[in-house]
C-alpha positions in Angstrom: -39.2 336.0 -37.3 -41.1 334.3 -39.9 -41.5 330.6 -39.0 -40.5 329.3 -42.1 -37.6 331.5 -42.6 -36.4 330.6 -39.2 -36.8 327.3 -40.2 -34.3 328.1 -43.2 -31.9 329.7 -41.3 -31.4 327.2 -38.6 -30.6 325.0 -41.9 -28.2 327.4 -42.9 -26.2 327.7 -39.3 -26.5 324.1 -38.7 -24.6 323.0 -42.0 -22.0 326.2 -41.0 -21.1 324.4 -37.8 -20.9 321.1 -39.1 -18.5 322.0 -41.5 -16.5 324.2 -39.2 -16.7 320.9 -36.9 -15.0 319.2 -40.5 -12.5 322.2 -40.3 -11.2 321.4 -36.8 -13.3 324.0 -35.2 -15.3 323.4 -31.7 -18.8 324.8 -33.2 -21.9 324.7 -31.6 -25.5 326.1 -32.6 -27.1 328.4 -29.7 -30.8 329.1 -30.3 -30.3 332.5 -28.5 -28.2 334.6 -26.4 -29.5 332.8 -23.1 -27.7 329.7 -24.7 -24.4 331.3 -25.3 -24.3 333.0 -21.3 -25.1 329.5 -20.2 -22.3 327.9 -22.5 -19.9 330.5 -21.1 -21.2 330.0 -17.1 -20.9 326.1 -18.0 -17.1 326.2 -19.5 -15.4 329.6 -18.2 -13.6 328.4 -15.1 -13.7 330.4 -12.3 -10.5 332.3 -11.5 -9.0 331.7 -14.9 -7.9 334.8 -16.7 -10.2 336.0 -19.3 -9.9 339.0 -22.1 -11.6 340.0 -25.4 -11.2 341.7 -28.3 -13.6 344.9 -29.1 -17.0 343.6 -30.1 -20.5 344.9 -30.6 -21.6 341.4 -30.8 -20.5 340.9 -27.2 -21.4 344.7 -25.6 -25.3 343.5 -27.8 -25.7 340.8 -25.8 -24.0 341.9 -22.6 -21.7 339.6 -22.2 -18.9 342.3 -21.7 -21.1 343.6 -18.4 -20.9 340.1 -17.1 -17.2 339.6 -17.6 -16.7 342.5 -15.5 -19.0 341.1 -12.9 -17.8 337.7 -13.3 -15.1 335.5 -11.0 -12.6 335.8 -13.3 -9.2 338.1 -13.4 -10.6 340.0 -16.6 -8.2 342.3 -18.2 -10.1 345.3 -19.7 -8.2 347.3 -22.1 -11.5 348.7 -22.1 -11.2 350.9 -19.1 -11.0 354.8 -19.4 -9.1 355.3 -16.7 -6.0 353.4 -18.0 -3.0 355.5 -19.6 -1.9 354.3 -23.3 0.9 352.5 -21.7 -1.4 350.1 -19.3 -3.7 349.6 -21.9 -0.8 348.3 -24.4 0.6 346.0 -21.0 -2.9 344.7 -20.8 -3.3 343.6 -24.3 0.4 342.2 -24.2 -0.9 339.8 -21.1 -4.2 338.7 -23.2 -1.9 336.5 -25.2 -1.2 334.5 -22.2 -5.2 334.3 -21.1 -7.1 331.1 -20.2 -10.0 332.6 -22.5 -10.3 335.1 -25.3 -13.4 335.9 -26.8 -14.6 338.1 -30.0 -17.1 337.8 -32.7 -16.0 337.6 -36.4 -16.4 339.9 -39.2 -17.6 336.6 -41.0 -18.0 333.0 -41.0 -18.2 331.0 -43.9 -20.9 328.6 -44.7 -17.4 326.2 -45.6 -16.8 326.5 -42.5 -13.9 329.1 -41.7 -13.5 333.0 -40.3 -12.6 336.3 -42.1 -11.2 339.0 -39.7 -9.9 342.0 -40.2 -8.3 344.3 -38.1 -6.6 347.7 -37.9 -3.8 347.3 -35.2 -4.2 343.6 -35.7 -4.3 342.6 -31.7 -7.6 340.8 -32.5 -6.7 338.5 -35.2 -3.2 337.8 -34.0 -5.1 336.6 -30.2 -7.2 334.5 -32.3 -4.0 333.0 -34.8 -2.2 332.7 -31.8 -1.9 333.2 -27.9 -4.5 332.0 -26.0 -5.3 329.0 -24.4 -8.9 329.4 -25.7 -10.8 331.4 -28.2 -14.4 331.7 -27.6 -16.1 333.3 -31.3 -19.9 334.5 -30.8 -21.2 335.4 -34.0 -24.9 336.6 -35.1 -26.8 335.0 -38.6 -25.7 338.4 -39.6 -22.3 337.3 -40.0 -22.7 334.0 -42.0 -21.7 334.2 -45.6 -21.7 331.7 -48.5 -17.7 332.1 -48.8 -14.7 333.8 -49.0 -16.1 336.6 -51.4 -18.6 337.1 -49.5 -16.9 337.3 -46.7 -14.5 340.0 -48.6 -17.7 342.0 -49.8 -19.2 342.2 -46.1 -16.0 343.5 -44.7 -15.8 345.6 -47.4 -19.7 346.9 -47.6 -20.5 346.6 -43.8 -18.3 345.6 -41.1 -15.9 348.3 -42.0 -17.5 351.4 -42.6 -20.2 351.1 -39.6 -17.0 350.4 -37.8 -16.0 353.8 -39.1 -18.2 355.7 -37.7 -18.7 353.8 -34.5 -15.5 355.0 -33.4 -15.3 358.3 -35.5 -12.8 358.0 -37.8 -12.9 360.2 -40.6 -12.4 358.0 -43.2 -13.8 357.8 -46.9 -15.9 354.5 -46.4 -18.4 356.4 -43.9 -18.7 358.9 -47.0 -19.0 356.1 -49.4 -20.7 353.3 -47.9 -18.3 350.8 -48.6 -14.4 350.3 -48.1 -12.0 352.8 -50.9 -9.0 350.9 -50.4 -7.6 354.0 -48.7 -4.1 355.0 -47.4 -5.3 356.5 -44.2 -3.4 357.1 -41.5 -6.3 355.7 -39.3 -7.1 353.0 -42.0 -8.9 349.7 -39.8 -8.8 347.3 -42.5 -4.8 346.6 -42.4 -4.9 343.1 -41.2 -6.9 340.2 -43.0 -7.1 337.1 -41.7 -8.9 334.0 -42.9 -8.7 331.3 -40.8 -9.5 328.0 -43.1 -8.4 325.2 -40.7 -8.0 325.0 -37.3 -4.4 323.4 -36.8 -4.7 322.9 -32.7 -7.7 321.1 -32.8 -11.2 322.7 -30.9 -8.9 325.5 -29.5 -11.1 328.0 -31.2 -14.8 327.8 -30.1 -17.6 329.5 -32.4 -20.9 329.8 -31.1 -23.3 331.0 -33.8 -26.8 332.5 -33.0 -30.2 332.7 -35.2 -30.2 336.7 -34.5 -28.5 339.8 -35.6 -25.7 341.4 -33.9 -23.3 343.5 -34.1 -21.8 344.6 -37.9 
């Protein structure tokens, strides 16, 4: 990257976390993905129970691989092998975990998330549940505000989603989200998480690269 546009950007993600820091978030500013492995090695306890929502943020910078290899009790809803019923038990018990961690659909230069969800197990882990939510999130993700944050969801996050996991719905026709009333429709849950009322429960670690959608 440009040295002067990294220069900008680092602006840009150090006034995000300072104001998610206002908004009762713990945020810290990782210059890469080296920084936020060590921040996880440095504050993930060993033996404490960890889970995560699904995330190409965290499967980009292999941080799913290492939970699996980690010292933790890490409950992958992930795994093929599990029956629909084990996989519903084990996102039931990540409510309880020590550690949750995701990415967001968007963070807010004011300093708040948007999520959305289909299901809604995601956003209702990081509303609620866990002792600790750990949010990694690319410069990708960083938005001026909540329209923007709307319009990424809306124009990105959702239809790449889409096709990821091979839904045929109209955004991966369109490009962008059609409101639809599809059966397998992901954007049912919106979230947008202005203030964090249990102070520096939620953790966001932003990054000056691109990942995931």
């Amino acid at each position: 990257m440009n040295k002067n546009i990294q220069a900008v950007l680092e602006k840009k993600l150090q006034r995000t976390v300072e104001n998610l820091r206002k908004n009762n978030f713990n945020a810290h500013y990782c210059q890469s993905e080296e920084d936020v492995r060590a921040y996880l090695q440095k504050h993930l306890k060993k033996g404490s129970v960890v889970s995560k929502g699904g995330s190409m943020t965290l499967e980009e910078m292999g941080i799913t691989d290492w939970l699996k290899k980690g010292d933790f009790e890490y409950l992958d809803r992930e795994d093929p092998s599990l029956s629909p019923e084990e996989k519903a038990e084990i996102e039931r018990r990540s409510y309880s975990a020590d550690y949750y961690l995701m990415s967001s659909n968007a963070v807010t230069e004011n300093g708040e998330l948007y999520n959305v969800d289909g299901r809604g197990n995601r956003v209702s882990a990081l509303c609620y549940g866990p002792e600790k939510v750990i949010v990694i999130a690319g410069s990708n993700k960083v938005v001026r505000d909540y329209e923007e944050a709307v319009e990424r969801v809306r124009t990105v996050a959702a239809p790449a989603n889409c096709v990821r996991l091979g839904l045929d719905n109209p955004c991966t026709k369109f490009g962008r989200c059609c409101d639809c009333k599809q059966e397998k429709r992901i954007c049912s849950q919106h979230v947008f998480s202005a203030y964090q009322f249990m102070k520096n429960r939620i953790v966001v670690l932003l990054v000056p690269e691109e990942y995931g959608y």
